[in-house]
DOMARVEX-554990 format. One record per residue: x, y, z of N, C-alpha, C in turn; residue in one letter. Coordinates in steps of 0.1 Angstrom, whole numbers, plus 2048, in hexadecimal, padded with zeros to 3 digits. Each point is the difference from the previous one (the first is absolute). Layout:
XYZXYZXYZa...
//
This chain:
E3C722C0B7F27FD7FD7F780C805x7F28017F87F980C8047F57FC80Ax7FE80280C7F87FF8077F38097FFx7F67FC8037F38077F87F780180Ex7F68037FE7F580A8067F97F0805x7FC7F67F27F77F78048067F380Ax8108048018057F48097F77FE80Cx7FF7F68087FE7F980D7FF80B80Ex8108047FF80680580E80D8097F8x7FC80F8078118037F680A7FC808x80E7FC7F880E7FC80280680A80Ex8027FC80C80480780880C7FE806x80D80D80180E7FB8038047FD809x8087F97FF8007F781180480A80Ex80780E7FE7FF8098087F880A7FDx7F28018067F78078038018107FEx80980680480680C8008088067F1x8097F87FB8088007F87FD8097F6x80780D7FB7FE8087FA8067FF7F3x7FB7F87F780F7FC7F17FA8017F7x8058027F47FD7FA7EF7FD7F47FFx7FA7FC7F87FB7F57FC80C7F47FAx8007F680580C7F68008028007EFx7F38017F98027FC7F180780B7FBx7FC80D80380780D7FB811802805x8037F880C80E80180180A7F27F7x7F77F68018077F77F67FE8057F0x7FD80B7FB7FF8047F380A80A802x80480780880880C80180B7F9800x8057F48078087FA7FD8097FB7F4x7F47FF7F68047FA7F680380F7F5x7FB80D80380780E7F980A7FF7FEx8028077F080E8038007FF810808x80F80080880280D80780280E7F6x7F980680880380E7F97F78077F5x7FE8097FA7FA8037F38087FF7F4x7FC8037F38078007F180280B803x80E8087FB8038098028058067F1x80080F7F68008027F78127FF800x8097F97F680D80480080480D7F7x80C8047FF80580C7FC8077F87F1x8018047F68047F77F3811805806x8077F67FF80B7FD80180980B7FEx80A80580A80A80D7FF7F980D805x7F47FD7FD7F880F8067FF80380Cx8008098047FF80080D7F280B802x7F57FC8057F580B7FE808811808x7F780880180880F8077F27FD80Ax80180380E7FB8018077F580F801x7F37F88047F480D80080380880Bx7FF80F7F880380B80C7F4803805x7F980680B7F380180480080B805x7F580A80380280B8077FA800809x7FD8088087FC80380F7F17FD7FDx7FB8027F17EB8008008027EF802x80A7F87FD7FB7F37F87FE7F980Cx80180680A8027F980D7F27FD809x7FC7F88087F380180A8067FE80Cx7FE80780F80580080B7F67F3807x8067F68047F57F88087FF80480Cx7EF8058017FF8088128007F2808x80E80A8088057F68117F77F9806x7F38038007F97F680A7FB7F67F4x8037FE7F47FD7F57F880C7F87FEx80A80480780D7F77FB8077F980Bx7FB7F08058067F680580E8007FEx80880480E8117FD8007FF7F1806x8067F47FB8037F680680C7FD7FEx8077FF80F8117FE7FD7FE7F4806x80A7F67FA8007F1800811800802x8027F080480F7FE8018078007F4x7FB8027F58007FA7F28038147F9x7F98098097FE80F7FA7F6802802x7FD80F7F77F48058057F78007F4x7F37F98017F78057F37F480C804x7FF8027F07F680D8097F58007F7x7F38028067F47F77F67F480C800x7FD8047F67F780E8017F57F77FEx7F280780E7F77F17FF7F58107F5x7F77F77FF7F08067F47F87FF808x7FA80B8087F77FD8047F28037FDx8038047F17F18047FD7FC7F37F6x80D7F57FF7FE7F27FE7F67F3809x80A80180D7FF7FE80F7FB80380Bx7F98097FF80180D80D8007F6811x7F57F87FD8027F980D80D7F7806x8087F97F880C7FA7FE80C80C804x80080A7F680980B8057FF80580Cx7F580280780080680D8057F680Bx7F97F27FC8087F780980E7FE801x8058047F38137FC80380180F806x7FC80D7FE8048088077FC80080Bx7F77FB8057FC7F981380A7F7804x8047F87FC80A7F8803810801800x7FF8077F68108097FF80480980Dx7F480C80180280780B8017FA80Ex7FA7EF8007FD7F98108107F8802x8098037F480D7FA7FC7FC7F1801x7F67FC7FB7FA7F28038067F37F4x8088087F68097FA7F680B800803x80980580C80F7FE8038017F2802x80A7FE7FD8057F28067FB7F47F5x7F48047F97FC7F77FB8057F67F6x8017F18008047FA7F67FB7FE7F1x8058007F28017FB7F77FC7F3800x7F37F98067FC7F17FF7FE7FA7F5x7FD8057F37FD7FA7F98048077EFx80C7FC7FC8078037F08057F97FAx7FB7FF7F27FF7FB7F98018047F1x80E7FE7FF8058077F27FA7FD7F4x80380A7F67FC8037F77EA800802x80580680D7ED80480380080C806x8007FD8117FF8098098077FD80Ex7FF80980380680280F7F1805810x7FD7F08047F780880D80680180Ax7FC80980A8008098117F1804803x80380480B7F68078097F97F880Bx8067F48037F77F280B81080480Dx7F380380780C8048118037F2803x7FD7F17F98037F880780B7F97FAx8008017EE80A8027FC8017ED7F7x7ED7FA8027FE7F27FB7F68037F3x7FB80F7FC7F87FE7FD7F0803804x8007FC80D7F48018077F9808809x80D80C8017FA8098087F880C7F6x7FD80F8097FD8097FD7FF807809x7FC80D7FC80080980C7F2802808x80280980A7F28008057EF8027FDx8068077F17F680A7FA7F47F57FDx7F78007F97F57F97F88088027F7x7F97F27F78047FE7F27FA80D7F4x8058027FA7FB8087F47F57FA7F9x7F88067F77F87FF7F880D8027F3x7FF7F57F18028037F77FD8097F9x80F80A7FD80380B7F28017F97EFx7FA7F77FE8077F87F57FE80C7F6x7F780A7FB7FD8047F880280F809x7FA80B7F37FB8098067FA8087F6x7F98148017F78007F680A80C7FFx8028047EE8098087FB7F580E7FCx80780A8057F580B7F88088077FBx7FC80B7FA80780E7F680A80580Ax80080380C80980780680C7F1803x8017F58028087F580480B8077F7x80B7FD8028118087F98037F37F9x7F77F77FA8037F87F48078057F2x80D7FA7FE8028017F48027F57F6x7FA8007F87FA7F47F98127F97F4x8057F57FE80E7FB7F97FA7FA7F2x7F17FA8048017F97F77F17FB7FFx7F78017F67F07FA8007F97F77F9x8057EE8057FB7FC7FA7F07FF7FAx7FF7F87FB7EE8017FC7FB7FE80Cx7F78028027F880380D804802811x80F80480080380780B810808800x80680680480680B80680D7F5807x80A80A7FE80E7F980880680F804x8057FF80F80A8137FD8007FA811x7FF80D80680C80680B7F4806805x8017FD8107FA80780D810808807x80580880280A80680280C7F47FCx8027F880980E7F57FE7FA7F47FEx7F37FE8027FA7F57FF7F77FD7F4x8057F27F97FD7FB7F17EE7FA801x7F88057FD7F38017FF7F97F87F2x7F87F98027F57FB7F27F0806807x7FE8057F57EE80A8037F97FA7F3x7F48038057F87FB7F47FF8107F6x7FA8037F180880D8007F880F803x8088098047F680D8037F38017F8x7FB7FD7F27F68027F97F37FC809x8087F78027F07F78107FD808808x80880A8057FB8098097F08067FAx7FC8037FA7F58057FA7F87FB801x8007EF8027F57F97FE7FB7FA80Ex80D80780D7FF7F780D7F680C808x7FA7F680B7F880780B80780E806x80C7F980680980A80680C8087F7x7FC7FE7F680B8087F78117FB7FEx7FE7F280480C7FC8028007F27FAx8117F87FF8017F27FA80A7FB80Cx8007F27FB8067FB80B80F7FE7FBx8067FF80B80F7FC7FD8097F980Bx80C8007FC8077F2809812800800x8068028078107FC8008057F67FBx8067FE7F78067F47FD8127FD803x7FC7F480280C7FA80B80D7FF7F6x80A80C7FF80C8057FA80D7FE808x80C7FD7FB80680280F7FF80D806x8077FD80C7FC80A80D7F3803808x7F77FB7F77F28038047FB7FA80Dx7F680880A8027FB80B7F57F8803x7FC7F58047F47FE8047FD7F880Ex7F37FD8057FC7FA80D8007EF800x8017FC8068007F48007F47FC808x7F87F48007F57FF8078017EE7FCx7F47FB80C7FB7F47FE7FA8017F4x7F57F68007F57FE7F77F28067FDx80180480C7F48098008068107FBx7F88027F680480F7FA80380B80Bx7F880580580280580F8067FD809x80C7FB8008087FC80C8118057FCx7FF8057FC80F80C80080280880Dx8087FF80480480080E80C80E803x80B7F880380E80880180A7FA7F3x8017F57FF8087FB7F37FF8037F5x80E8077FB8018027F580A7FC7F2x7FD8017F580D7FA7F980580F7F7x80D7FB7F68068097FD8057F57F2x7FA8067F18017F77F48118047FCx8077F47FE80C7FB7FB8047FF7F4x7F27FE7FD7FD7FF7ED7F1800800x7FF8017EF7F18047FD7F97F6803x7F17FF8047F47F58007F4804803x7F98037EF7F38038057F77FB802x8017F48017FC7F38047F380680Ax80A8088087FD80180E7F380C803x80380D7F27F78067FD7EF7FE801x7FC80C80B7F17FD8037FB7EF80Fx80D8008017FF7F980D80680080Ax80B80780080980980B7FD811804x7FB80680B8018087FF80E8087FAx80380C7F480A80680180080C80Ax80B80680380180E8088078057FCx80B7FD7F78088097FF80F7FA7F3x8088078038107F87F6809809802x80D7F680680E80180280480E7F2x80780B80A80380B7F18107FE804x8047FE80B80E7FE8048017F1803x80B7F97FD8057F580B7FB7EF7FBx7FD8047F17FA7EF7F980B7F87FEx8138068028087F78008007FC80Fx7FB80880C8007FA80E7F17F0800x7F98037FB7F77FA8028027F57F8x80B8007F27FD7EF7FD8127FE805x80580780C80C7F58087F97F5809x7F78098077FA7FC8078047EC803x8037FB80A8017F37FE7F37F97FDx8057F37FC7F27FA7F77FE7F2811x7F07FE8007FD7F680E7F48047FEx7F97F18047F27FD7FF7FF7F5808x7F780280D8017FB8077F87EE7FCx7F48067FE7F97F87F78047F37F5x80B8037FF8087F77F380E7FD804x7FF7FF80F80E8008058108087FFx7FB80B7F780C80780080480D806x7FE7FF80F80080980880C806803x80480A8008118058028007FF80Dx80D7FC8048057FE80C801811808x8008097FA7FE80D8017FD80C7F7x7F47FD8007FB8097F27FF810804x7FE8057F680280E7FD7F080380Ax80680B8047F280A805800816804x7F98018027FB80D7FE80980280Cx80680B80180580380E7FB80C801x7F880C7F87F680A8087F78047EEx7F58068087FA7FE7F07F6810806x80280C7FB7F780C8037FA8067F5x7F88098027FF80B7F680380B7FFx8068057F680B8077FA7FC80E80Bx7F48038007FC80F8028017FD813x8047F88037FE7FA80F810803808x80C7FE7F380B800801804811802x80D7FE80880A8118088008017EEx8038107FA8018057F780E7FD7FDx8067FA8058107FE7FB8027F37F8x7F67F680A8007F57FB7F77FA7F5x7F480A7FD7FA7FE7F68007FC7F3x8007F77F57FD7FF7F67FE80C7F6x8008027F87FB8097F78027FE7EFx7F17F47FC8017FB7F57F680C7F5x8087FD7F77F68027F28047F97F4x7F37FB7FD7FD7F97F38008077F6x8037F87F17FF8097F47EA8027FFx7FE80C8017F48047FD7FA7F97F2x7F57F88017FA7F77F67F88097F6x7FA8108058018067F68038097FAx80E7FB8028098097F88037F97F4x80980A7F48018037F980F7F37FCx8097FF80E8097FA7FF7F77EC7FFx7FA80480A7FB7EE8007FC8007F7x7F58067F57F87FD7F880F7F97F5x80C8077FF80E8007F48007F0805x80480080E8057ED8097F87F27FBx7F28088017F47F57FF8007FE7EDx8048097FA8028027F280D7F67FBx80C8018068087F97FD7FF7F2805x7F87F980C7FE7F48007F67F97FBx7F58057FE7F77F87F88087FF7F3x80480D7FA8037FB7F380F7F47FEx8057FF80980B7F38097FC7F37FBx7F780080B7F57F68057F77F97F8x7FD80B7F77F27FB7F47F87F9804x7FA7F67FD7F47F78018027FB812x80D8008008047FA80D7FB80980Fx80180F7FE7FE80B8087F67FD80Ex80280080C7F77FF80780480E80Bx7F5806809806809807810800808x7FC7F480680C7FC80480E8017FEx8008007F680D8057F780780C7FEx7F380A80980680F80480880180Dx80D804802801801806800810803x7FA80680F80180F80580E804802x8068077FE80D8078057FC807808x80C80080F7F980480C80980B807x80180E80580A8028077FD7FC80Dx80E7FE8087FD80180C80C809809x7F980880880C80B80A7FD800810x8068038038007FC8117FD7F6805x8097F48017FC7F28038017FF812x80B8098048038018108067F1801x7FF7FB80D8067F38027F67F47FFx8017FC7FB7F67F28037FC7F8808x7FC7FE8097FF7F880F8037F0801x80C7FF80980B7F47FD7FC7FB812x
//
């Protein structure tokens, strides 16, 4: 049911604190079929694999790429912060205070997402910081490294480096105050976002990690960022919700979580994405829409990602 503006008293959850998704948006995720439509190969064929070269590549700079090694493996989450900026500096405050070790997996819920980040491990905690102010949006200008997939009538679908973006479209730029339009992350798998009460502003330390697509969620989660390594670690993840009584008897959690550029140079990460404006993505994004047809949603792109120097992962 939609709760409105003119109700009485708004609906308040019976733990004060509680950082979650909306009960209605997890009982819809429930009912998802898992996974995306995927294009098949006509029978006997076997496609030949894209060769790429050293231009087709983009290096994610170290102090934007979240290492989180979990009992489960390690994912590694390049945040946006010219999406985020406030949200990103907080997971990198928190990363550096190692204030994410240890942390439990409280709350997952397949064919959705996967939440962390509550030191208490019900839900209810957070860290010491003040709450955030909401990133739901943000404003796109000529210099933003948008690359545009797809335009429907009156707005824009493409790529903020690894992260799947809807904008209203550049032509608007001409007609705005600040020379800019607005735009927004849309919730794809891997995509990262904040978890918060009710009040828009109350994004904290908790965070989730999308299992499958739901843009449901789009323009009311802060995003920060999306998994470029490790989206088969994040949907092992065990499934427990405390809330609904299906709490694992020992659920998965973070056992150290840093930033890449923070890490001994042995142990470092060192990812690159296929570059979105390259010549190769534009061929990738060419052969799935045309797949996909009417069906096509960004989502459906997947990045090809290298990854070198993983070091050991913290056990």
């Amino acid at each position: 049911m939609t709760v409105s503006a003119a109700d009485v008293r708004p609906v308040r959850y019976a733990r004060s604190r509680t950082r979650r998704l909306p009960l209605l948006a997890c009982l819809l995720a429930l009912a998802a079929v898992p996974g995306l439509a995927r294009a098949q190969a006509p029978s006997g064929v076997i496609p030949a694999a894209p060769v790429y070269g050293a231009a087709d590549w983009r290096p994610v700079p170290a102090e934007n790429l979240l290492v989180i090694d979990t009992n489960r493996g390690r994912i590694l989450v390049e945040m946006t912060p010219e999406v985020a900026p406030l949200h990103v500096e907080r997971m990198r405050v928190l990363a550096r205070r190692a204030f994410f070790d240890g942390i439990v997996f409280h709350r997952v819920i397949d064919a959705f997402m996967a939440q962390t980040g509550d030191p208490l491990g019900t839900g209810d905690g957070q860290s010491p910081f003040p709450d955030l102010k909401a990133e739901f949006t943000f404003r796109r200008g000529p210099e933003t490294p948008f690359v545009p997939v797809a335009e429907p009538a009156g707005a824009m679908l493409g790529f903020l480096n690894a992260l799947p973006i809807h904008t209203q479209p550049t032509a608007l730029m001409a007609t705005t105050a600040d020379g800019r339009v607005h735009g927004w992350g849309t919730y794809c798998p891997g995509v990262a976002g904040m978890a918060r009460d009710e009040a828009n502003d109350s994004a904290n330390s908790q965070f989730f990690l999308m299992r499958q697509p739901y843009p449901a969620l789009d323009k009311r989660y802060t995003i920060w960022g999306r998994v470029v390594s490790g989206l088969e670690v994040v949907r092992a993840i065990k499934v427990g919700d405390g809330d609904n009584g299906m709490v694992s008897v020992e659920p998965d959690r973070m056992i150290r979580v840093r930033i890449a550029a923070d890490l001994a140079e042995i142990d470092r990460p060192v990812v690159n994405v296929l570059n979105t404006g390259s010549a190769a993505f534009r061929t990738l994004m060419a052969g799935v829409r045309t797949a996909r047809g009417a069906d096509f949603s960004v989502c459906d792109i997947d990045l090809p990602v290298q990854v070198s120097g993983m070091g050991a992962p913290a056990v």
